[in-house]
C-alpha positions, 0 to 999 in steps of 0.5 A: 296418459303419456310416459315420462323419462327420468335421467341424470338422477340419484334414485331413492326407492324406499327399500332402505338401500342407499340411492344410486344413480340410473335412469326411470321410466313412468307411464300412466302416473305406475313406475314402468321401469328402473335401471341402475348405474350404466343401464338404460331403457327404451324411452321412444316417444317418453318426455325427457327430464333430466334430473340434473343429477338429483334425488328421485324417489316414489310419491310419499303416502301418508296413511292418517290423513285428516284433510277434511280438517283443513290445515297445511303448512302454508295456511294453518287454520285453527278454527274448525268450526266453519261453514262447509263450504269455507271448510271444503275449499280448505280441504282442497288446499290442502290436499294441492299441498300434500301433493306440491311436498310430494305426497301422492297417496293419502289414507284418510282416518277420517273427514269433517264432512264424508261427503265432501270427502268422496267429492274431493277423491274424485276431482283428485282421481280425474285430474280436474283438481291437483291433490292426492289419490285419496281413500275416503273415509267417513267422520270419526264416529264417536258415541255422539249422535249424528246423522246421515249427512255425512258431517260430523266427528270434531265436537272435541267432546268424548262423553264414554257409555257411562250415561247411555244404554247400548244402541247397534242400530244406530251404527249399524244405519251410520255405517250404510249411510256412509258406504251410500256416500261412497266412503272407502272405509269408516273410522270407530273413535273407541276410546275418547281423546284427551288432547281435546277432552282431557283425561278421555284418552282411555275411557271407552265410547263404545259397547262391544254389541255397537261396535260389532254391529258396525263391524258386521255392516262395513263387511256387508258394505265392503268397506275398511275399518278403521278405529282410533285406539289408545287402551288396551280395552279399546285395541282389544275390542277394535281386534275382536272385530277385525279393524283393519287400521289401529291409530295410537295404541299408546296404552297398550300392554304385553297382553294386547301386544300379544293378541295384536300380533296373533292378528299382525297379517291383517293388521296394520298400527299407525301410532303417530308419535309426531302429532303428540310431540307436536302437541308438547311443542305448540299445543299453548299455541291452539289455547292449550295451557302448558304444562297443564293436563294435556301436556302431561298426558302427551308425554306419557303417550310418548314414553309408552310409544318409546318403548312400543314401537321397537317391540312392534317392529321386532316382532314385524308388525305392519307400522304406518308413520301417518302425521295427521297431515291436515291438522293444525300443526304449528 
């Protein structure tokens, strides 16, 4: 691909400095270059844009991407529970949104359909179809059964170990199946969801031997691991084996936070607070009674964030601000 040149704009660069005005060279989609103030580059040959004296900043990244679920902020789509390929042609919507608002990097943390997902990454990556460089990831895994289509997760119900015996094989065999798909990273849903099931958020859905299995196979396969993470026990079953991505962590107490930080260099915390406050704010919207169980719950999930994302960012953990980009947020 050919460079283009940026003059005449106010440059924001994401380090938390103050923008300045300067001029920026881009080739082949990789900032090439950036001069501050008077100073100016080599652009023969570069396609000229003048910025008319606006902000210029790097291409956003969200890194808890939910494109599979289908929902932008020009078509918010309530109902998940629709053929695949209504529901791929949403997914791809979506993500020529994420990329018309600026977001030109998207995590997933987890697809309706693992398949369509590894497809969408590679329309995306060729330029045959407008959306963001995207890693694929699998479906949420959950403790309920699924196959090795790569369609699954948003059944909306987290039944717990409670009823089940122990079963590594079977995510052991889910974690091939979805590297065979050629997913980037897999996602554990190791404690439920209460704002779909309620009063789920902090009941485990996996045994420790299940979740090491699939540990073991992702290293295997070479993928990331992510994991969906509201207690303690969850955050510290996801830490003993080694998940790279920790979504939530609401619940997370000094000792967890202690061992997290043990592990920071290799970790990175997602915590999501804006999907929760949205929740509060629209939740009656999607069905949701208000004030009911859900919004309690959110609220104390906001509480605990309130006071855990500074002590994370005091001890210099890695913090994702992922908006769930995908969900029907309203």
């Amino acid at each position: 691909m050919g460079a283009t040149f940026f003059t005449n704009v106010s440059i924001f660069d994401g380090t938390g400095a103050p923008s300045f005005p300067g001029e920026v060279l881009v080739e082949n989609n990789r900032i090439k270059a950036v001069a501050k103030g008077s100073g100016q580059i080599a652009r023969q040959g570069a396609e000229l844009v003048d910025g008319g004296g606006m902000t210029l900043m790097p291409g956003l990244i969200d890194p808890h991407a939910h494109l599979g679920f289908g929902s932008s902020v020009d078509r918010i789509e309530m109902r998940r529970d629709v053929p695949p390929e209504v529901n791929l042609m949403r997914a791809i919507h979506c993500g020529k949104t994420m990329l018309d608002y600026g977001y030109t990097s998207a995590y997933s943390a987890g697809a309706s359909d693992a398949r369509a997902e590894v497809a969408m990454r590679h329309e995306f990556d060729g330029g045959w179809l407008p959306g963001p460089r995207l890693k694929a990831c699998s479906f949420e895994q959950t403790a309920a059964e699924a196959g090795p289509t790569g369609r699954g997760g948003g059944t909306g119900i987290f039944p717990g170990i409670k009823n089940r015996k122990s079963n590594p094989e079977r995510l052991r065999k889910f974690v091939h199946d979805m590297a065979d798909l050629g997913c980037d990273s897999v996602k554990f849903v190791i404690s439920g969801e209460g704002a779909i099931d309620p009063g789920t958020s902090q009941e485990m859905q996996f045994y420790d031997d299940e979740v090491a299995a699939g540990a073991d196979a992702a290293r295997e396969r070479g993928l990331n691991l992510n994991a969906h993470t509201y207690s303690s026990e969850s955050i510290q079953m996801a830490l003993r084996h080694k998940f790279r991505v920790l979504y939530h962590c609401s619940w997370a107490d000094e000792k967890t936070v202690d061992l997290m930080e043990a592990q920071k260099k290799d970790l990175f915390i997602a915590p999501g607070p804006g999907v929760i406050w949205d929740g509060l704010q629209n939740g009656h919207l999607m069905g949701r009674p208000k004030g009911g169980p859900q919004d309690q719950e959110a609220m104390e999930k906001l509480e605990m964030l309130s006071r855990l994302v500074p002590e994370l960012k005091r001890r210099g953990f890695r913090l994702l601000p992922g908006g769930e980009i995908g969900r029907a947020h309203v």
